[in-house]
N, C-alpha and C positions, 0 to 999 in steps of 0.2 A: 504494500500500500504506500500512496506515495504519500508525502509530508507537505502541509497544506505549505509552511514554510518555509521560502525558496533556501539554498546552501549558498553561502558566500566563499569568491575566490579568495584564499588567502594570496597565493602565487603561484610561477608556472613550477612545474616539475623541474624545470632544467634547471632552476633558481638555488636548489637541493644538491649536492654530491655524499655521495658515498662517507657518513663520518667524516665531513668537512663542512665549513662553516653553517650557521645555521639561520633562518630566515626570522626578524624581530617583527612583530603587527602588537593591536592594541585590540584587544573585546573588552566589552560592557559585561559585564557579570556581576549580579545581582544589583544591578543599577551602579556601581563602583567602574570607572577604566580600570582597566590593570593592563601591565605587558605583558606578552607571550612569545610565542616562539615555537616552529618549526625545523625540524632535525631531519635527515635521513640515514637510517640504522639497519645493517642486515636488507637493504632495498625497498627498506617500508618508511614511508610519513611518517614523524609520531610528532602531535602538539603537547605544549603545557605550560602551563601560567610561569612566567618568568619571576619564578618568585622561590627560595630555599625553601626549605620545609622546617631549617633551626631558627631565621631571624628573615621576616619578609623584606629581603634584600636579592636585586639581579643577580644571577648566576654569572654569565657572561664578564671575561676579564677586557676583552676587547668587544667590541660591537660583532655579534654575531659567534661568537668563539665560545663554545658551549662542553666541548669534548675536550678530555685529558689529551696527554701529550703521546698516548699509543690508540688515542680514538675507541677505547673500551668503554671511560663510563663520561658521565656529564659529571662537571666538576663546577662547584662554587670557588669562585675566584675569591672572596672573601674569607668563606669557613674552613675550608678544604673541603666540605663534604662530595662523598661521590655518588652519583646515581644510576642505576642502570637505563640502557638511553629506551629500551623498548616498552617498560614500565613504569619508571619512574621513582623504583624503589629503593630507598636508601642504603647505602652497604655498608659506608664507612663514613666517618666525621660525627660531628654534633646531631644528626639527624637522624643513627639508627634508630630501625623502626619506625620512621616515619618515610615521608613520598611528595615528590613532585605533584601537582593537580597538572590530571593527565585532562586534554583536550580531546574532541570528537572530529578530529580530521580523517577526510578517507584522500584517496589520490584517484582519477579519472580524467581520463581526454587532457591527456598535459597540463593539469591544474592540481594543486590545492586545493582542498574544500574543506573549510569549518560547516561541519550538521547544525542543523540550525536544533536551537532548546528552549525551553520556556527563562530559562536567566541568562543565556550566552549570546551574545552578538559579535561579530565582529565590527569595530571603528573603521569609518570610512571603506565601506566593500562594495564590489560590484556583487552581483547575485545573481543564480542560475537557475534553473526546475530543477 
């Protein structure tokens, strides 16, 4: 069944490589902006609120720089902490046992797509069926 409400582009696929830099946008979530950010891990999307899970502070040491230095996990450039890039789940630093807030992006027709939610938007998006 389709979703009355349309998916918004986040960006193209090719904007993405392999465990290499990672794509920054802004969603509306629960009426709050926040940053996010798109990664590509194992050849899959993954999104998530650009935000640690020990101190809501960017991840990111440089603009878009999201992955450790062997591209295994997503690192806070502040805590150290590490995350697994396909879940989000904490492994190492101040955040064991806690996670990333994982986004609802899929990948289709050389896009990006944030699913559309009753609290999630994406800031400034064009939008698809």
């Amino acid at each position: 069944m389709a979703s009355a409400e349309p998916r918004s582009i986040i960006c193209r696929s090719r904007d993405l490589t392999e465990r290499g830099r990672g794509f920054r946008f802004a969603v509306l979530r629960c009426g709050e902006e926040a940053p996010a950010f798109v990664i590509r891990f194992n050849g899959v999307a993954h999104g998530y609120l650009n935000r640690c899970a020990h101190r809501s502070l960017e991840l990111d040491w440089n603009e878009g720089d999201f992955f450790d230095a062997f591209g295994e996990h997503l690192l806070c450039a502040t805590h150290g902490a590490r995350y697994i890039p396909a879940t989000g789940s904490c492994v190492g630093g101040p955040c064991v046992g806690t996670g990333l807030v994982k986004l609802p992006v899929t990948e289709e027709n050389g896009v990006i797509l944030l699913e559309p939610g009753d609290d999630l938007h994406l800031v400034g998006s064009k939008s698809v069926s």
